[in-house]
C-alpha positions in Angstrom: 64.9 -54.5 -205.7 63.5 -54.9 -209.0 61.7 -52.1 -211.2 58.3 -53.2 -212.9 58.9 -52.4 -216.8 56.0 -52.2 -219.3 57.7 -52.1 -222.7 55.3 -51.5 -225.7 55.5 -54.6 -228.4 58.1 -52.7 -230.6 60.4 -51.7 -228.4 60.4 -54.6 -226.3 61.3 -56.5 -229.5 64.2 -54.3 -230.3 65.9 -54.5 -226.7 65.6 -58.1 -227.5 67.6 -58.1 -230.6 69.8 -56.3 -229.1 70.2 -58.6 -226.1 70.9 -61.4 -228.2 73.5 -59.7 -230.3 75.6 -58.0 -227.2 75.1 -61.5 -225.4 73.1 -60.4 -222.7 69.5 -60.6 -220.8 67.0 -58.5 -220.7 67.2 -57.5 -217.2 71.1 -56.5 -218.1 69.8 -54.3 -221.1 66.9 -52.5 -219.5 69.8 -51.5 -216.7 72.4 -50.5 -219.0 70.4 -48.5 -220.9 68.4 -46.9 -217.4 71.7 -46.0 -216.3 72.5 -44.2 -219.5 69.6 -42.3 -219.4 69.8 -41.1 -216.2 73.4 -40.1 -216.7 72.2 -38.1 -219.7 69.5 -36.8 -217.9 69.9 -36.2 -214.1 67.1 -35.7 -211.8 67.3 -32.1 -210.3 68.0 -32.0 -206.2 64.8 -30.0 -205.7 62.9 -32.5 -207.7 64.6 -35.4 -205.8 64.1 -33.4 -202.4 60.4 -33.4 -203.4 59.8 -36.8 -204.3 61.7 -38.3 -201.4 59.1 -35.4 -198.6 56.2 -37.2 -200.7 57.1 -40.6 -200.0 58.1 -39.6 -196.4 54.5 -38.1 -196.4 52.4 -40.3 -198.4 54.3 -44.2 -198.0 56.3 -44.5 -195.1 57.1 -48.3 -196.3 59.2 -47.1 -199.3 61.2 -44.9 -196.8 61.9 -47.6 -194.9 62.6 -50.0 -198.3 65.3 -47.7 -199.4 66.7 -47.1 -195.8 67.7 -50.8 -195.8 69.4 -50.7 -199.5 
């Protein structure tokens, strides 16, 4: 499953740099440093419990998406 990104100019130019000096794509970046950041900061249960009732409410196609993952 793949996340849409929208990276402003700057930043997107940056990751790049970056990419080309560690030896890695972009794709390989953008996860490393998403799984950083979510390591630093980790969604609360409730807030989790709450997004998943909303998508079980509101899309029914997503529940089923990450049922198959």
């Amino acid at each position: 499953m793949q996340l849409p990104i929208r990276l402003d100019r700057e930043t997107y130019e940056e990751l790049y740099r970056r990419a080309q000096l560690e030896g890695k794509s972009m794709n390989q970046m953008i996860k490393d440093l998403l799984k950083t950041h979510f390591r630093a900061a980790p969604i609360p249960r409730r807030k989790l419990r709450e997004a998943i009732k909303r998508i079980a409410r509101d899309d029914k196609k997503i529940l089923e998406a990450l049922k198959n993952i």
